[in-house]
C-alpha positions in Angstrom: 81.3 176.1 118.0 84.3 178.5 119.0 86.5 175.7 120.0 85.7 173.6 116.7 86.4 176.2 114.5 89.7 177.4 116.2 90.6 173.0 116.0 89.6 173.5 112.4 92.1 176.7 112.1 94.9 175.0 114.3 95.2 171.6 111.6 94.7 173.8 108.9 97.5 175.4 109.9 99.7 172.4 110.5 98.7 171.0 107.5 99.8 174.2 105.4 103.2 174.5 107.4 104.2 171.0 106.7 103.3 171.1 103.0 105.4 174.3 102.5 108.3 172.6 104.6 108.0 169.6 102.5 107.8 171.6 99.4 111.0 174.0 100.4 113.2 170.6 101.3 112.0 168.7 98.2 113.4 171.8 96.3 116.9 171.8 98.2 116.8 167.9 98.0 116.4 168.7 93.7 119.2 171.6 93.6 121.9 170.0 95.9 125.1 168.9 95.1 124.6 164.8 93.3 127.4 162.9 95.0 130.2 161.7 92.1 130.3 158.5 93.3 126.3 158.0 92.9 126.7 159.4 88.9 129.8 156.1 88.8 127.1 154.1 89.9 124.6 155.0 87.6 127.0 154.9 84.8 127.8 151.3 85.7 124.7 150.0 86.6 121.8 151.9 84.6 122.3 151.7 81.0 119.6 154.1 80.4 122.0 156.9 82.4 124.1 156.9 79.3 121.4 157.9 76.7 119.7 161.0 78.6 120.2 164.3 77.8 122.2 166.6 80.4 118.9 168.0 81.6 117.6 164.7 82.2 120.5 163.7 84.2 120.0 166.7 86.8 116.5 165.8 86.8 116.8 162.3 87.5 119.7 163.5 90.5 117.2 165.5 92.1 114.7 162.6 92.4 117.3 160.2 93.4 117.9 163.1 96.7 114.5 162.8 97.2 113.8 159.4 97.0 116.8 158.5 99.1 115.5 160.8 101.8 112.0 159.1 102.1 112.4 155.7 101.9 114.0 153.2 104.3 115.8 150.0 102.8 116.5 147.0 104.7 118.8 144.2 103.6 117.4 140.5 104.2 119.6 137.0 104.3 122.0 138.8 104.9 122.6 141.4 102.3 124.4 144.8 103.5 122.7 147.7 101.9 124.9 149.9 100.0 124.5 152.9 98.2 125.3 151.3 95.2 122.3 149.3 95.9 120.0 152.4 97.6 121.1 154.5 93.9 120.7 151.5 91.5 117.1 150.7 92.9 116.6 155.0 93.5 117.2 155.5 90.0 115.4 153.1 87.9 112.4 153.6 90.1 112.9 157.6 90.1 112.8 157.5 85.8 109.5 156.4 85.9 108.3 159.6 87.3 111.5 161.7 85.4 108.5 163.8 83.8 105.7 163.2 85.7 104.8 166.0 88.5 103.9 165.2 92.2 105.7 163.5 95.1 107.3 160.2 94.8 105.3 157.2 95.6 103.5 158.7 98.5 102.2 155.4 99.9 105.8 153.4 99.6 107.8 153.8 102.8 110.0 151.0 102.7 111.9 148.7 100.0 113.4 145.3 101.1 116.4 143.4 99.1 117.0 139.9 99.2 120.6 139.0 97.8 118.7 136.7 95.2 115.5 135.0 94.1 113.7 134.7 97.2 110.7 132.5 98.4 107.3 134.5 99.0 104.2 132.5 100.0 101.3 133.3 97.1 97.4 132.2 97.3 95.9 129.8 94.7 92.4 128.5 94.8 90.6 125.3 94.8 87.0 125.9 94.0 86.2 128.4 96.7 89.2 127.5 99.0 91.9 129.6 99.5 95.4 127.8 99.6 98.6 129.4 100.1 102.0 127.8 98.1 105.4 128.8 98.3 106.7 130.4 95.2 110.1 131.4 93.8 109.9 135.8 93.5 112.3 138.7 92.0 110.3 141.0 93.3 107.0 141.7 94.4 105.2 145.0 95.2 102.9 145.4 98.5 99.8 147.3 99.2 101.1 148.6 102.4 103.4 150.7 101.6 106.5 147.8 100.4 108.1 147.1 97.6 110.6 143.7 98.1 113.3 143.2 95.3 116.3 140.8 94.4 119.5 142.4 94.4 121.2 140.5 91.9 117.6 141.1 89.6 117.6 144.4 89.7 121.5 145.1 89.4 121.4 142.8 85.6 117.8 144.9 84.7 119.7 148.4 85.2 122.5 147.2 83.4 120.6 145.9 80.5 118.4 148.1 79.2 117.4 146.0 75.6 115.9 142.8 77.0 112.4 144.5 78.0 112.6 143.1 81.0 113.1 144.6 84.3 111.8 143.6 88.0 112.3 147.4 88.9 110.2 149.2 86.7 108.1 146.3 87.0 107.4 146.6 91.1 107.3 150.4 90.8 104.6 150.6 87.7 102.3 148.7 90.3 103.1 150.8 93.0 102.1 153.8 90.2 98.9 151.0 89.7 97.8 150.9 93.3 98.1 154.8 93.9 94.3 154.8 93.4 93.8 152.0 96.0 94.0 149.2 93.0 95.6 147.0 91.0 93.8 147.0 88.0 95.7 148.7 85.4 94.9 152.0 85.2 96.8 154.4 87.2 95.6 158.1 87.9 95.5 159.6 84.8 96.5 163.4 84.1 92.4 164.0 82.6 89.5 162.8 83.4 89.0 162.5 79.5 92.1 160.8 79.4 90.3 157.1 81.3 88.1 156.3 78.1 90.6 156.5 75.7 93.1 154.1 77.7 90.2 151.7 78.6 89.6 151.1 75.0 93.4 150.6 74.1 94.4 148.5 77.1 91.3 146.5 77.1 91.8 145.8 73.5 95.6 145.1 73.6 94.4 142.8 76.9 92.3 140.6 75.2 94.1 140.3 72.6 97.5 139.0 74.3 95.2 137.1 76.3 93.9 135.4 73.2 97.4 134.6 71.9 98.5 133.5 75.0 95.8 130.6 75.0 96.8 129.9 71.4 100.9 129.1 72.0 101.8 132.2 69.8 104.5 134.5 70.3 104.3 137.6 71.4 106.5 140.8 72.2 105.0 141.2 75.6 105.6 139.0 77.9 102.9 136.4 78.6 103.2 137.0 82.2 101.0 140.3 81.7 98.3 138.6 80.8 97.4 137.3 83.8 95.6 140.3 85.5 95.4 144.1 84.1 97.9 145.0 86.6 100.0 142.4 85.2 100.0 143.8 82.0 100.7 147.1 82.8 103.5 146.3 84.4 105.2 144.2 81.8 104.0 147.0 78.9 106.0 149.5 81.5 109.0 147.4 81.2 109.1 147.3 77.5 108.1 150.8 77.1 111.6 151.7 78.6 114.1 148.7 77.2 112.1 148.1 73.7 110.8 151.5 72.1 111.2 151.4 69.1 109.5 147.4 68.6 107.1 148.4 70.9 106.0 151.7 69.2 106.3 149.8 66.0 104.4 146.8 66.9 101.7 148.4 69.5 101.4 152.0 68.8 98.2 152.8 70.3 99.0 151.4 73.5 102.8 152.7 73.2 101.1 156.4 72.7 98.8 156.1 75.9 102.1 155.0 77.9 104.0 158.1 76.6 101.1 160.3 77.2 101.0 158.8 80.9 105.1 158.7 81.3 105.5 162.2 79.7 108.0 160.5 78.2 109.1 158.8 74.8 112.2 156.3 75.3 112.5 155.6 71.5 114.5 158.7 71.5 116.7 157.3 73.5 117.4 154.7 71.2 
């Protein structure tokens, strides 16, 4: 009993020391010095950069340090990474969580960049039988810990910032998804209160894309979300961020539950 409780001492102990390291680099990593040749690359490649506030900015420059630090990127077919890719990627991924406490993507250790559109292998079923096809992808987000993106992708989605579409805030919203251990669209929520309120209104707006979907009618968000409830958080994250103002105007419950989630309200911006 002697021996297990000094074991139980000894990892408490490791476990404390490397939270408060972790906690006193993170807070270096947030204060030091952003690199002027990162903030030319944001200005030229995230449109968004232009519209926050100075506080914002530092912010943002802090989680870029951070995210930088922790993950890995590896260029595939050939693509050399840069840092104008590692920022670009950084910092649209990074102002998802500008307001949002905690540490950045804990599970994600690694994001991979194809040049372009690249080929991904995808299951479909027949009946009971699993088949797998080979599909054309922008990007795609892992369970394990990857995110894969195309280069060219999410260079145009930084840069435009009014289409409501973009494959980065796309790939990370489902890496914010599966922080729970699923895809299913509900992420952790700040209060336990807070789950009843966003079943209701993303079950509701759901359906009802769903619904129009099947009927050939238009719709603001994109018909790709309804294919899953991860799929339609993910598109809803990317209009939240490029289309405000419509969005808020057109879905306002569901426009409130992502603010109240994001901490953030991008029709300011606007």
């Amino acid at each position: 009993m002697y021996w297990f409780l000094v074991g139980i001492l000894i990892i408490v102990g490791v476990i404390v020391t490397y939270k408060y390291k972790r906690t006193r680099l993170y807070e270096s990593l947030k204060t030091r010095k952003f690199n002027p040749m990162w903030i030319n690359i944001l200005n030229d490649n995230l449109s968004l950069y232009t519209k926050l506030t100075d506080d914002q900015k530092y912010k943002l420059h802090g989680l870029i340090n951070i995210f930088l630090h922790e993950k890995e990127f590896s260029g595939y077919n050939g693509l050399v990474i840069t840092d104008e890719i590692r920022v670009t990627i950084a910092a649209q991924a990074c102002l998802l969580l500008l307001n949002r406490d905690g540490d950045l993507y804990p599970s994600l250790k690694n994001i991979f960049v194809y040049p372009d559109a690249f080929k991904s292998m995808q299951p479909s079923y027949d009946g009971t039988i699993k088949i797998m096809r080979e599909s054309i992808r922008v990007g795609e987000s892992w369970h394990l810990g990857h995110v894969v993106l195309s280069w060219f992708h999410s260079k145009k989605g930084g840069r435009n910032d009014h289409d409501g579409q973009n494959v980065v805030y796309h790939e990370f919203a489902h890496q914010l998804d599966h922080q729970d251990g699923a895809i299913d669209g509900t992420p952790i929520l700040d209060t336990t209160d807070s789950y009843k309120n966003w079943s209701v209104v993303f079950s509701t707006e759901f359906d009802r894309l769903r619904k129009k979907v099947n009927k050939h009618q238009k719709t603001l968000i994109d018909s790709y979300g309804s294919l899953s409830e991860g799929e339609f958080f993910a598109v809803a994250t990317e209009l939240f961020f490029e289309k405000p103002k419509l969005f808020e105007r057109e879905h306002p419950k569901l426009y409130n539950e992502l603010r109240n989630y994001y901490h953030l309200n991008p029709s300011d911006w606007f």
